[in-house]
C-alpha positions in Angstrom: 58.9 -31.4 -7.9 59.6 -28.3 -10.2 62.8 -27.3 -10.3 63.1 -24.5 -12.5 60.5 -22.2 -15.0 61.5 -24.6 -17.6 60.3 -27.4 -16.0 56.7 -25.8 -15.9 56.7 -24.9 -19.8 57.9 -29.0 -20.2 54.9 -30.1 -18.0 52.0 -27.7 -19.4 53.0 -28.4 -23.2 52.8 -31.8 -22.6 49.3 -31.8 -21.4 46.0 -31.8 -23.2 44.4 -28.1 -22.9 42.0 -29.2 -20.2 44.7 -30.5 -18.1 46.7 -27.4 -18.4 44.0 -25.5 -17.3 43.0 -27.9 -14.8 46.5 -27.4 -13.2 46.9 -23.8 -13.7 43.6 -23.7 -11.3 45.4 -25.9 -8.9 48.6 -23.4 -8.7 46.3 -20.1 -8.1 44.0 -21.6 -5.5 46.3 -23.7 -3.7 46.9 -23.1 0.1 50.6 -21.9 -0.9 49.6 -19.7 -3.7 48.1 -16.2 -4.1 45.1 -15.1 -2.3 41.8 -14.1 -4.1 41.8 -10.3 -3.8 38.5 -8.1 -4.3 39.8 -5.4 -6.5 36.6 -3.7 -6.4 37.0 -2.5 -2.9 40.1 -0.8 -3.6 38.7 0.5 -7.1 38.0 4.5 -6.9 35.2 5.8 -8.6 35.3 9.1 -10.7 31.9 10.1 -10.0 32.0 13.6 -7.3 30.5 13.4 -3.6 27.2 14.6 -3.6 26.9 17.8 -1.7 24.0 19.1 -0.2 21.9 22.5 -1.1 22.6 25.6 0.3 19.4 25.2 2.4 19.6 21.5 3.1 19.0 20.6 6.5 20.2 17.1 8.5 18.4 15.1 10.0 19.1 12.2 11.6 16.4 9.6 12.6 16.6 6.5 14.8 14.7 4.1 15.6 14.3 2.4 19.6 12.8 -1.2 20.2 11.9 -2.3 23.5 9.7 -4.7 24.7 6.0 -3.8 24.3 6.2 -3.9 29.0 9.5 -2.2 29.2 8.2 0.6 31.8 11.8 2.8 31.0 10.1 3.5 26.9 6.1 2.9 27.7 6.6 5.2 31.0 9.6 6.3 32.5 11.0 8.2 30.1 8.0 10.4 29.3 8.5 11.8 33.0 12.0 13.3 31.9 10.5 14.7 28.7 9.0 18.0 28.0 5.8 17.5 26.6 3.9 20.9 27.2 5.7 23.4 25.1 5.7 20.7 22.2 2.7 21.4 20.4 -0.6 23.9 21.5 -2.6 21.9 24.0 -5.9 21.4 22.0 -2.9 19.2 19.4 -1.8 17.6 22.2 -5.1 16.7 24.1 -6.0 15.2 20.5 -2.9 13.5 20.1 -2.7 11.9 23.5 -6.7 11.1 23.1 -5.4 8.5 20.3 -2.3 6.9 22.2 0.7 9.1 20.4 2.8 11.3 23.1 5.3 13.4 21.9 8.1 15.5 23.8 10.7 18.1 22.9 14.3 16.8 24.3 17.3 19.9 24.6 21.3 19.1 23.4 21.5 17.2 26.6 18.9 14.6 26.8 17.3 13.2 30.1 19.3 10.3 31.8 16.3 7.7 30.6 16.4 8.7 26.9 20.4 8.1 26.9 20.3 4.9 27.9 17.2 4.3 25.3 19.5 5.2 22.5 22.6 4.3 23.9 25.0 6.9 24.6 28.3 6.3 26.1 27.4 8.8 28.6 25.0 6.9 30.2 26.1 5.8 33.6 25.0 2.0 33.7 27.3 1.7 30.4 29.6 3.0 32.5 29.4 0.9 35.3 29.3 -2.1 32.6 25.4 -3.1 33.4 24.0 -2.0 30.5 23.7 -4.1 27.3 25.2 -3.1 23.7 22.3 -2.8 21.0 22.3 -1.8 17.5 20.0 1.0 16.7 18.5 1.4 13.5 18.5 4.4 11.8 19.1 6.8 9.0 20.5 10.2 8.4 19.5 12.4 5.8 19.7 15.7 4.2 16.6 17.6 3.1 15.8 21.8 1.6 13.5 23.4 2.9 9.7 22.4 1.4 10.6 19.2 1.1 8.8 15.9 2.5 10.2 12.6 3.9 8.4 9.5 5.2 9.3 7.6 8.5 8.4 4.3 9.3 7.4 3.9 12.7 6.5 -0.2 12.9 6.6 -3.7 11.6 3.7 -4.4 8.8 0.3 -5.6 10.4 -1.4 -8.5 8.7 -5.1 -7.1 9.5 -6.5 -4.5 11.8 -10.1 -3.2 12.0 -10.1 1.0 13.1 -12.0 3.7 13.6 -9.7 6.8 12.2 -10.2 10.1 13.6 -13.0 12.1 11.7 -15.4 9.1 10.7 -18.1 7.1 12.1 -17.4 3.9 11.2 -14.1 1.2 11.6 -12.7 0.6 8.5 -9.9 -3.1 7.5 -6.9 -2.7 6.5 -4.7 -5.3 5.1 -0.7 -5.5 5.3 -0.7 -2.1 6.8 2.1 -0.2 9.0 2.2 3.7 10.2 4.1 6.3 8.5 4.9 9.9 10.1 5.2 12.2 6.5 8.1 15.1 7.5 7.9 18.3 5.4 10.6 20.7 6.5 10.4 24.1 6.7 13.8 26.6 7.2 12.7 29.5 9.5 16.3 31.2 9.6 19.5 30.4 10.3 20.0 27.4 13.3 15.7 27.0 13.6 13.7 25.0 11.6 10.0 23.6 12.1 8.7 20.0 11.4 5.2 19.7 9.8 4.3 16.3 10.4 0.9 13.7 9.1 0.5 10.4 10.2 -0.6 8.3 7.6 -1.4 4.4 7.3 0.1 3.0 4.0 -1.9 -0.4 3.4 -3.1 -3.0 0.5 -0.4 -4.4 -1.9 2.4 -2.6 -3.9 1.1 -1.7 -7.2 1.2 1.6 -9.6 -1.0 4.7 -8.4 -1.6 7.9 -9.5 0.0 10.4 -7.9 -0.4 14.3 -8.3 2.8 15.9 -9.0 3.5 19.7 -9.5 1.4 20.2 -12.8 -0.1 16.7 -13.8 -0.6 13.2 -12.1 1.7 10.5 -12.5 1.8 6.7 -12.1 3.8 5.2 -8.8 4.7 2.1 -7.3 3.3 1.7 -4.0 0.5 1.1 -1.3 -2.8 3.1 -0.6 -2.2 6.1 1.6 -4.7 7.2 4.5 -3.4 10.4 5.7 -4.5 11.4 9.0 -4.7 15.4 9.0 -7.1 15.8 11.9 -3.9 15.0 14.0 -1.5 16.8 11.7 1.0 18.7 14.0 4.0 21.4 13.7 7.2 21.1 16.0 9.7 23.9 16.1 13.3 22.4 16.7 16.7 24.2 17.1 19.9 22.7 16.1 21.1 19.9 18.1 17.7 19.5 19.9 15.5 16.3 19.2 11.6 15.4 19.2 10.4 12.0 20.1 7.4 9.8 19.1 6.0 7.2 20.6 2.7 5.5 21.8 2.1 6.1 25.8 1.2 3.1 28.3 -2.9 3.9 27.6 -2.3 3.2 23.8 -4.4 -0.5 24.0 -7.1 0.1 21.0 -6.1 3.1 19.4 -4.1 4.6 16.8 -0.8 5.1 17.7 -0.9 1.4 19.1 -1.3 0.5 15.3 1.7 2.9 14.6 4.3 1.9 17.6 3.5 -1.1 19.3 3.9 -5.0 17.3 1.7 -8.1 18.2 2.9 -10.1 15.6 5.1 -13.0 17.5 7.3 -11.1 21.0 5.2 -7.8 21.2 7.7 -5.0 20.7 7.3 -1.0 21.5 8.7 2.0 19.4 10.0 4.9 19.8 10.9 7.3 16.6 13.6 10.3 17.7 14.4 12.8 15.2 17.0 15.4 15.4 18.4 18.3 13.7 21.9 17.9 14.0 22.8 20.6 11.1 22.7 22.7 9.3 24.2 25.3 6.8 24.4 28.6 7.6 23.6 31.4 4.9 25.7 34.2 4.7 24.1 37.2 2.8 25.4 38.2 -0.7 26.0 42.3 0.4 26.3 43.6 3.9 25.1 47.4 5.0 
């Protein structure tokens, strides 16, 4: 037993360097001694929050997964949810023609589409019936003109489709549905969405790419963009839109885009909504 400091100087200088070592390991890992602490997690960094533009606009996207039969995402909910004043009817006879359905949801969403994405306001939470999921998603913070892609579904092995526009099917290999955003700031608390499906497909490799003045090489998959169902969605603060494939979807499009059949067939639904955003205050006032 060590009695004293001095005892421990006797007992390492009598060992062979090894040993010592050996033993010091013993004494810092031992039940008794010193817990291992991560001093990274309490380091602080000196680098500044990023903040966002003067004309940057939130979003925040989530992501719902449901079985491909559940009737509350392929049907139910779609009877709460206003899809006339959406888009103009001639979008959304071409859109529905292809499987997508879209609706416009206020600050207070329909009782269906809260217990979809699992607010605490929902009434079976309250009653303890419903069950806790995680839900995936992402928020993000975008000026106006700019673009971001969403990701509606899992990667397809192989599909065979006839896209909107041509006359024949055409293969696509390791291939999943993308919606491409571009935001647009109208004025202060209004905003409009300018939305393209695309298909992204074939393996990752570099691409040119046209950028403002010349092309540039890119990492990434071949793009099919869909602009025959290209659509515009005006949104106020606080209000949503929601994307999804409708019950009729079997065969078309938007089945490729929201519905899995690799393994349990899963549904999606893609809800994006503008939670914020900053307000601009003039430079000189009359």
């Amino acid at each position: 037993m060590l009695k004293s400091p001095n005892h421990l100087i006797i007992l390492f200088s009598a060992r062979p360097p090894y040993v010592v070592w050996l033993l010091a390991c013993m004494l810092l890992f031992s039940p008794a001694g010193c817990h291992i602490h991560d001093s990274s997690s309490s380091q602080k960094t000196d680098l500044p929050p990023l903040t966002p533009t003067m004309d940057a606009v939130q979003l925040d996207i989530v992501y719902v997964e449901r079985d491909r039969e559940d009737p509350l995402l392929s049907s139910l909910v779609w009877q709460e949810i206003d899809e006339v004043g959406t888009v103009d009817l001639l979008t959304r006879s071409m859109l529905r023609e292809h499987g997508f359905r879209i609706g416009l949801v206020g600050m207070t969403p329909p009782r269906s589409l809260q217990r979809l994405l699992g607010f605490e306001t929902d009434l079976t939470h309250a009653a303890g019936t419903s069950r806790h999921k995680e839900l995936i998603g992402r928020k993000t913070f975008l000026p106006s003109g700019s673009t971001t892609s969403i990701r509606t579904g899992l990667t397809i092995p192989s599909f065979e489709l006839q896209l909107p526009g041509q006359s024949k099917k055409q293969t696509f290999e390791m291939a999943h549905g993308v919606l491409k955003t571009e935001i647009e700031r109208l004025q202060d608390g209004w905003v409009r969405l300018h939305i393209t499906p695309e298909i992204h497909h074939g393996a990752s490799k570099l691409r040119p790419v046209a950028g403002e003045t010349e092309f540039k090489y890119q990492a990434g998959q071949e793009v099919e963009q869909i602009r025959d169902l290209s659509f515009s969605v005006t949104l106020n603060v606080g209000e949503m839109l929601v994307i999804s494939a409708g019950d009729d979807a079997k065969g078309k499009l938007a089945e490729r885009f929201f519905i899995n059949q690799d393994g349990v067939d899963r549904r999606f639904m893609v809800a994006i909504r503008l939670s914020d955003m900053k307000k601009i205050e003039p430079l000189y006032e009359d």
